[in-house]
C-alpha positions in Angstrom: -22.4 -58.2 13.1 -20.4 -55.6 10.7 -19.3 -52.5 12.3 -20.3 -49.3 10.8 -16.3 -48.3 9.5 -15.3 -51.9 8.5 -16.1 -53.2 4.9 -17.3 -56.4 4.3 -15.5 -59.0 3.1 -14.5 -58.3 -0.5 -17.3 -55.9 -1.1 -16.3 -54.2 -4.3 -16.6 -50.3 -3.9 -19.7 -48.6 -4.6 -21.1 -46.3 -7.2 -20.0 -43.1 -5.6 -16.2 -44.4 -5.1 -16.0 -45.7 -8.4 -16.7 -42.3 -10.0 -14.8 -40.4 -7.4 -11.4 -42.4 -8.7 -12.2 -42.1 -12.0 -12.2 -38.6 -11.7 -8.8 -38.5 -9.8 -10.4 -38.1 -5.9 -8.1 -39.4 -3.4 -10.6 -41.1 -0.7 -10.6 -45.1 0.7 -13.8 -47.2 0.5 -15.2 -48.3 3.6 -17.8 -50.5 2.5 -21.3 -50.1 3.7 -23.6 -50.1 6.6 -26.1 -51.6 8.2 -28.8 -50.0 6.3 -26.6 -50.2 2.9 -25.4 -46.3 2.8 -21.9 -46.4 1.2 -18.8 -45.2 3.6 -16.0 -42.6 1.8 -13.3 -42.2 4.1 -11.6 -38.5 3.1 -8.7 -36.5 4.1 -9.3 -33.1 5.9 -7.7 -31.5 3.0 -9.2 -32.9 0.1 -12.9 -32.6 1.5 -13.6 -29.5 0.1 -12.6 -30.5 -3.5 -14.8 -34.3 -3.1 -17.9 -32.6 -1.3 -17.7 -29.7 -4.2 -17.6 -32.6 -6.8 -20.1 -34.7 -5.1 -22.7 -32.0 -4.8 -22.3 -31.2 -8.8 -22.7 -34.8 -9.3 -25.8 -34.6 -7.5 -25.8 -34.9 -3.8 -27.6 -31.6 -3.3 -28.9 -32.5 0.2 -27.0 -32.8 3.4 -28.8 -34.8 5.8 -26.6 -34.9 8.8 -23.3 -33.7 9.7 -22.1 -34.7 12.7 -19.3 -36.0 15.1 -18.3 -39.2 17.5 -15.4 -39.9 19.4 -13.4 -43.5 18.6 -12.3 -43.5 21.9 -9.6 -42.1 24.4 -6.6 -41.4 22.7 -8.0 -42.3 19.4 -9.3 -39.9 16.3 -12.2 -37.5 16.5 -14.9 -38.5 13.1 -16.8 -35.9 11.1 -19.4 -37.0 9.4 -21.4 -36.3 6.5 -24.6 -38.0 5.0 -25.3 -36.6 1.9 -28.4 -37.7 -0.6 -29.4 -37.2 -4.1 -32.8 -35.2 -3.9 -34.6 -34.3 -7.1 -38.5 -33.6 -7.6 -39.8 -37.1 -8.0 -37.3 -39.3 -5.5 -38.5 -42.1 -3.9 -35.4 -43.7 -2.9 -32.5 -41.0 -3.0 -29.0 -42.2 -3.9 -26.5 -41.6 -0.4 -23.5 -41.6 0.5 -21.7 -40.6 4.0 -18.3 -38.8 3.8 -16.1 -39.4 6.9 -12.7 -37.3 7.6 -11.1 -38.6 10.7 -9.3 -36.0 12.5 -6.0 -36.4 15.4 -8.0 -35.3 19.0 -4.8 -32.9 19.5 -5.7 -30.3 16.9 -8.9 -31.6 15.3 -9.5 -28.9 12.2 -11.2 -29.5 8.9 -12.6 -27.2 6.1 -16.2 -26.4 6.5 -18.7 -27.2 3.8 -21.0 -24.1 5.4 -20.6 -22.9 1.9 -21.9 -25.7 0.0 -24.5 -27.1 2.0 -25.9 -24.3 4.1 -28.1 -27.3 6.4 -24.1 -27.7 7.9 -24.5 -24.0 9.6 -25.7 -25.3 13.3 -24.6 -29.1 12.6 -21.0 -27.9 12.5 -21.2 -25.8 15.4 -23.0 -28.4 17.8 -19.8 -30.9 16.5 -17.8 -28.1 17.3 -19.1 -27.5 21.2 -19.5 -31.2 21.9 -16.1 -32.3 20.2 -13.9 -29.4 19.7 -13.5 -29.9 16.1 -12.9 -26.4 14.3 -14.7 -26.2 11.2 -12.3 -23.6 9.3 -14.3 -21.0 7.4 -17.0 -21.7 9.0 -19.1 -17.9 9.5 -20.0 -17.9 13.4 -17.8 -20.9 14.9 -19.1 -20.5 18.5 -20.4 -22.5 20.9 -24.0 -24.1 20.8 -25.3 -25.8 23.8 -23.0 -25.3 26.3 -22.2 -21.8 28.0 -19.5 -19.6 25.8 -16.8 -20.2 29.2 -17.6 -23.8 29.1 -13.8 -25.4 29.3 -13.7 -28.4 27.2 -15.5 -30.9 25.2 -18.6 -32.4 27.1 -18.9 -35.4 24.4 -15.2 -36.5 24.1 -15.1 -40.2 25.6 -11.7 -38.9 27.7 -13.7 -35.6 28.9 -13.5 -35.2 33.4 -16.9 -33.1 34.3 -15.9 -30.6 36.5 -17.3 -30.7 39.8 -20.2 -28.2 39.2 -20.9 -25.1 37.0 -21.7 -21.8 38.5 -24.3 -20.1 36.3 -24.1 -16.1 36.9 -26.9 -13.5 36.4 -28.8 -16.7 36.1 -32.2 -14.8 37.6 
């Protein structure tokens, strides 16, 4: 079996690689996955200039944006499935866009501004993971209490012993 990040074999890189380096985008090909989906592996600081570029080549939708953990002491992932939607699609062209981020200060651009869908997906990333989505209009937390200390998803996270809800009733 072919993990998600690894290629496979000497897979050639796909559509959406191929026209991101001939246009100049600095990104590595990850191959594909399971289901086919090509995997663009992207700096923090170039994915606002590659998800700009990839929505005015077409990827107008984005799916999913989300986060996972590699482990303790390993990189945080954002994620990004993006598709190609137009009025008669069947089968939409997609792509996912990873940035890998260090776990000790975990920031990357937000693309709130391209894709408006990323509004609550970056902020749930954000409370589970503690990755800070820069620019992002109402970085706050989502599903865990605003004095919540730490990040419940992280695979190193310690639960704290219990949580004292106040003014509950």
């Amino acid at each position: 079996m072919v993990k998600e990040t690894e290629a496979v074999g000497t897979e050639q890189p796909g559509e959406v690689s191929t026209w991101l380096s001939e246009n100049g985008f600095a990104h590595e090909y990850l191959g594909r996955d399971r289901s086919t989906v090509e995997l663009i592996k992207v700096d923090a600081q170039v994915l606002l200039p590659i998800a700009s570029a990839l929505y005015a080549y077409g990827f107008n939708y984005l799916q999913c944006q989300g986060a996972y953990d590699e482990g303790p002491g390993q990189e945080l992932v954002s994620f990004y499935h993006l598709l190609k939607v137009d009025d008669d699609v069947t089968d939409p062209e997609e792509v996912r866009v990873k940035v890998y981020l260090p776990r000790n200060n975990p920031v990357v651009p937000s693309v709130y501004w391209i894709w408006k869908a990323a509004d609550f997906q970056e902020r749930e990333a954000y409370d589970m993971y503690g990755i800070v989505y820069e620019g992002h209009p109402n970085l706050k937390r989502l599903l865990m209490p605003e004095d919540w200390i730490g990040w419940p998803l992280r695979k190193d996270y310690i639960s704290p012993d219990f949580y004292e809800l106040q003014d509950a009733y």
